[in-house]
N, C-alpha and C positions, 0 to 999 in steps of 0.2 A: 629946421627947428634946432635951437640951441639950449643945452643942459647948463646947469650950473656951473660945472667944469668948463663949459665953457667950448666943449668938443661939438664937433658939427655931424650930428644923427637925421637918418632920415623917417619921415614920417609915414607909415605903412596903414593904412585903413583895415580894421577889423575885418575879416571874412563874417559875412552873414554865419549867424549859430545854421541853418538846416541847409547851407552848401553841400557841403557832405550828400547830406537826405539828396536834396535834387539830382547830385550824381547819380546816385543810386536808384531813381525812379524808372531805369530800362531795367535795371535788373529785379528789381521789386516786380514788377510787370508780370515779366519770366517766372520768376518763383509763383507768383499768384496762378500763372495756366498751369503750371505742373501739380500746385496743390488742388483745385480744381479738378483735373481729372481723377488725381487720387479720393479727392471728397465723393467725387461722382462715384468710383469704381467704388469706395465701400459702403455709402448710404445705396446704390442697387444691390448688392451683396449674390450676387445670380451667377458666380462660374458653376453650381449646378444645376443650374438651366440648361445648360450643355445639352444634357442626357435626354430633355424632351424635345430638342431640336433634329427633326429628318435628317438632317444632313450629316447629325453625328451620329444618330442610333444607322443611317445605312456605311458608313463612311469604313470600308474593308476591303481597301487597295491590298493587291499584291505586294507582296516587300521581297525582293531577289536578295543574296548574298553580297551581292556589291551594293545595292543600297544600302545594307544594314550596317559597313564597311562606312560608307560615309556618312548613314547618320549618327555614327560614335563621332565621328571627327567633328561633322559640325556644330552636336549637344556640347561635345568638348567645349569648344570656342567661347558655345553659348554660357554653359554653368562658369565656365571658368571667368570669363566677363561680370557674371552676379557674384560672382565670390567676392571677387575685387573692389566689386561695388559694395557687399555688404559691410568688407570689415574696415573699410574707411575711416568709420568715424568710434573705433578702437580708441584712435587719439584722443584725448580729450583734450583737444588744443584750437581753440577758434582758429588761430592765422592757420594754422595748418590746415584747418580744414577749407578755409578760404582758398589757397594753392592748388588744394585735392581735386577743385574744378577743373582744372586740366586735364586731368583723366579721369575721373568722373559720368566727366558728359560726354565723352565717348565710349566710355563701358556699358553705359546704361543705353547707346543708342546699339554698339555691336552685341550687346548681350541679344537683344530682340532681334536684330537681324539674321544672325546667326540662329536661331530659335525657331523665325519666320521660314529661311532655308531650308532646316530641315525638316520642315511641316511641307512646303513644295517637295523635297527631296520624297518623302513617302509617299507622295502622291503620282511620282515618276514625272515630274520638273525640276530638275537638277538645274536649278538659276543660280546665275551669281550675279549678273548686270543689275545693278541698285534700281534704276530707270523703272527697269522691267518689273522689279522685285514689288517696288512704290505701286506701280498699275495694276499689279497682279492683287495685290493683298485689296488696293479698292474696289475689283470687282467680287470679291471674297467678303467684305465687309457690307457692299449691298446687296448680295445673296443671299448674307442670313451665317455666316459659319461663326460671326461673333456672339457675343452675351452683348446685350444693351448697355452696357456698361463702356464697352469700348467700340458697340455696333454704328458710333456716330459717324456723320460723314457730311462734307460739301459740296456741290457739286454747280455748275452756270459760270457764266461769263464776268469780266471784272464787273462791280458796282448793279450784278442783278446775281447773288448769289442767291443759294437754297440750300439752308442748313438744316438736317435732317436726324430723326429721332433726338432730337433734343427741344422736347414740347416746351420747356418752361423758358427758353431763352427768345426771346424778341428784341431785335436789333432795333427796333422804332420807337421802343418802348421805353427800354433801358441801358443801359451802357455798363461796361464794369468800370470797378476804379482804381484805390491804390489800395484797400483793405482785401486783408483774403477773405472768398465768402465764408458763409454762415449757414448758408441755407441752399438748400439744392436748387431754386431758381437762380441764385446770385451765381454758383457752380456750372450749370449748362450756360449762364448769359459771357461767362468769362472763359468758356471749351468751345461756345462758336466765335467767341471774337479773336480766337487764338487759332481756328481753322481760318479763318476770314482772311487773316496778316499773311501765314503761310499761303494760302491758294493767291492771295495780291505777291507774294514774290515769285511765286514759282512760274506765275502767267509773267510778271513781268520781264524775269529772266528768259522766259521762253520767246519773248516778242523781239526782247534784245539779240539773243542769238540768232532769229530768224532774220530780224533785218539790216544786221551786221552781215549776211552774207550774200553777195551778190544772185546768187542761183537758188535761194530760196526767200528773198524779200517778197513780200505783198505791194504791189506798185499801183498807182493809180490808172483806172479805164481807162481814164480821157487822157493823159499825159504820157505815161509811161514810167512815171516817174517813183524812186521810193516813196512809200506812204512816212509819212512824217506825222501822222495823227493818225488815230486808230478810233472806227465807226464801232456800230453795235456788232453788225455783221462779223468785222474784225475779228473783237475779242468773246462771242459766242465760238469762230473756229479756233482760235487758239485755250477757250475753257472746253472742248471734245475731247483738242489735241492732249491735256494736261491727264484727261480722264478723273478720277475723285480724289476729293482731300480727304483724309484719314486721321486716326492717328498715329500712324507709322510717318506721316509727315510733320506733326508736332515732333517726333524724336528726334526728326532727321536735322531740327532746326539744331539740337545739342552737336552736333556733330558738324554743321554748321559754325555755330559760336566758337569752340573747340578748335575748328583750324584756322582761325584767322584772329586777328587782334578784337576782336569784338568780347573774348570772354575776361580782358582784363578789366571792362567796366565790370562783371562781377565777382573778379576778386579782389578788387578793390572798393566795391560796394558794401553795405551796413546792413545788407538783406540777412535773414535768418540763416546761414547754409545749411545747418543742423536737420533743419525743417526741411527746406529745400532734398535734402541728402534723403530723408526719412521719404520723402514723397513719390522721389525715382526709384528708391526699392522698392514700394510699392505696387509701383506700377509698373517696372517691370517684373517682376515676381508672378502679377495680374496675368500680364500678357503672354508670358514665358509658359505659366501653369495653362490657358486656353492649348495653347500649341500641343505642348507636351500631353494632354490629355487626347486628342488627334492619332499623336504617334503612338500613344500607349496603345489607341483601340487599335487601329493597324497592329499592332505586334502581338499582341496578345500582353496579359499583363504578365506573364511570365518572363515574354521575349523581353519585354519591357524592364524587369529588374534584371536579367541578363546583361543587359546593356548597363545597367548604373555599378553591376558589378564588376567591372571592366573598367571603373573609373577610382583615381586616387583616393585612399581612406580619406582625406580633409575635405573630399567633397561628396562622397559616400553619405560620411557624420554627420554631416549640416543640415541644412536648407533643403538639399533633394530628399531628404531620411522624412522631414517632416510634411514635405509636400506628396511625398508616395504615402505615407501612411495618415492625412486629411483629405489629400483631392484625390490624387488617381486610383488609388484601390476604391473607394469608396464611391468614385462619380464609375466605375467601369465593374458594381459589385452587382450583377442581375435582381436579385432581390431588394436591394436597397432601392434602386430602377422604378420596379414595380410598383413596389410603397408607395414612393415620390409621385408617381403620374397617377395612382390610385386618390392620394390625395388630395 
């Protein structure tokens, strides 16, 4: 193409107007499972539900002085992880908070790990192995120690899964899409398709590991040979092996994203992060406070501000101040107790 000048330009075709938008349709995706569970955890609105659950009204493990020893350290890690996460978005700077994903999404997944820990620590399971940690909290979640709120779970082999306490979600039914829901069916249809994704990578990373190595491949009867395609059989033993998907496996995916190039599609994406940001406090906040209400009953609620008293005034001041004087004195107050199941 030649200008009037006369000068030799070249001719570049317009980028479609919603390029952009399509980049950003993995990350939109993402933000829509994590607003989702938050939608879910506050239309249930049930952390005091807690208190009518067996498991928490008998739940009065022994706590030695070396446990109590480390469950400062690991509350530490834990609050000190939500802190970081809360005052994030201080800024009031979109790019900035686009970057923030960086650590972000690993605060929000070590806040709850660290939180999760020391929920095993009082129970005298001092875990650190994640593996472990992941298998431990699924059998914990189909036992009954969560609220419905976060009680969800998966469980089956690839493409015959079983998505569970999440009545209004049907895979055959309906699909989610790129809106965030509206409505607590749209909310459970878009928290099992986001266990769904996770339990297909975690199986399929499991299948790669196994038959990436020679002394534990699955080989054919008749040949002897690596299996190179996987039966029902198959991947029935490799969904026992994996044990349940949870949602401690939805976080695990931030921490995921976080260490590899995968989280630059969303910071580079047109997603909300604000919202996004707003939705991980949330939930973990949600998940942090279940924990935390565990440790309080083990400790007594005494031993229990004991222990926050031992921690820095900026974290004193906050988030624990408010959450000791809404949920844990109040879900662990015996009269209050009685009311509740009276009623």
């Amino acid at each position: 193409m030649t200008t009037q000048e006369g000068k030799l330009v070249s001719f570049v075709p317009a980028q479609p107007v919603d390029e952009t938008w399509r980049k950003s349709i993995p990350a939109q995706v993402f933000l829509n499972h994590f607003f989702a569970i938050d939608f879910h955890i506050q239309r249930q609105n049930d952390l005091f539900d807690l208190r009518r659950f067996p498991l928490f009204q008998d739940f009065a493990p022994a706590v030695s002085d070396e446990q109590r020893k480390a469950l400062e350290k690991l509350l530490l890690n834990s609050w000190s992880a939500e802190y970081a996460l809360r005052i994030t978005p201080v800024v009031n700077d979109n790019q900035y908070l686009q970057s923030s994903l960086h650590w972000t999404f690993p605060q929000a997944y070590y806040s709850v790990l660290f939180s999760v820990r020391a929920f095993l620590h009082t129970m005298g399971e001092p875990v650190s192995n994640e593996e472990i940690i992941r298998r431990r909290i699924g059998n914990m979640v189909v036992r009954g120690y969560y609220p419905a709120s976060v009680g969800f779970y998966a469980s089956g082999p690839l493409n015959g899964y079983r998505t569970m306490r999440l009545p209004l979600a049907k895979f055959d039914i309906a699909k989610p899409d790129l809106t965030l829901p509206s409505r607590e069916s749209a909310a459970q249809i878009e928290i099992a398709q986001f266990l769904k994704t996770s339990r297909d990578r975690r199986i399929k990373a499991l299948r790669q590991a196994i038959q990436n190595n020679p002394k534990t491949a699955l080989r054919s009867a008749r040949t002897g040979k690596v299996l190179q395609k996987f039966g029902v059989d198959q991947y029935k033993q490799l969904g026992k092996q994996i044990g349940y998907t949870t949602y401690f496996d939805a976080l695990s995916r931030l921490r995921i994203s976080s260490s590899n190039r995968e989280i630059e599609r969303f910071v580079e994406s047109e997603i909300d992060v604000r919202l996004f940001h707003e939705s991980l406090v949330n939930i973990v906040s949600h998940i942090n406070a279940v924990h935390e209400a565990y440790i309080a009953k083990a400790l007594g609620i005494q031993g229990y501000k004991n222990l926050i008293a031992k921690l820095p005034s900026y974290l004193q001041e906050g988030f624990l101040r408010d959450r000791l004087n809404t949920v844990i004195e109040p879900m662990l107050r015996p009269e209050q107790q009685e009311l509740r199941i009276a009623a």
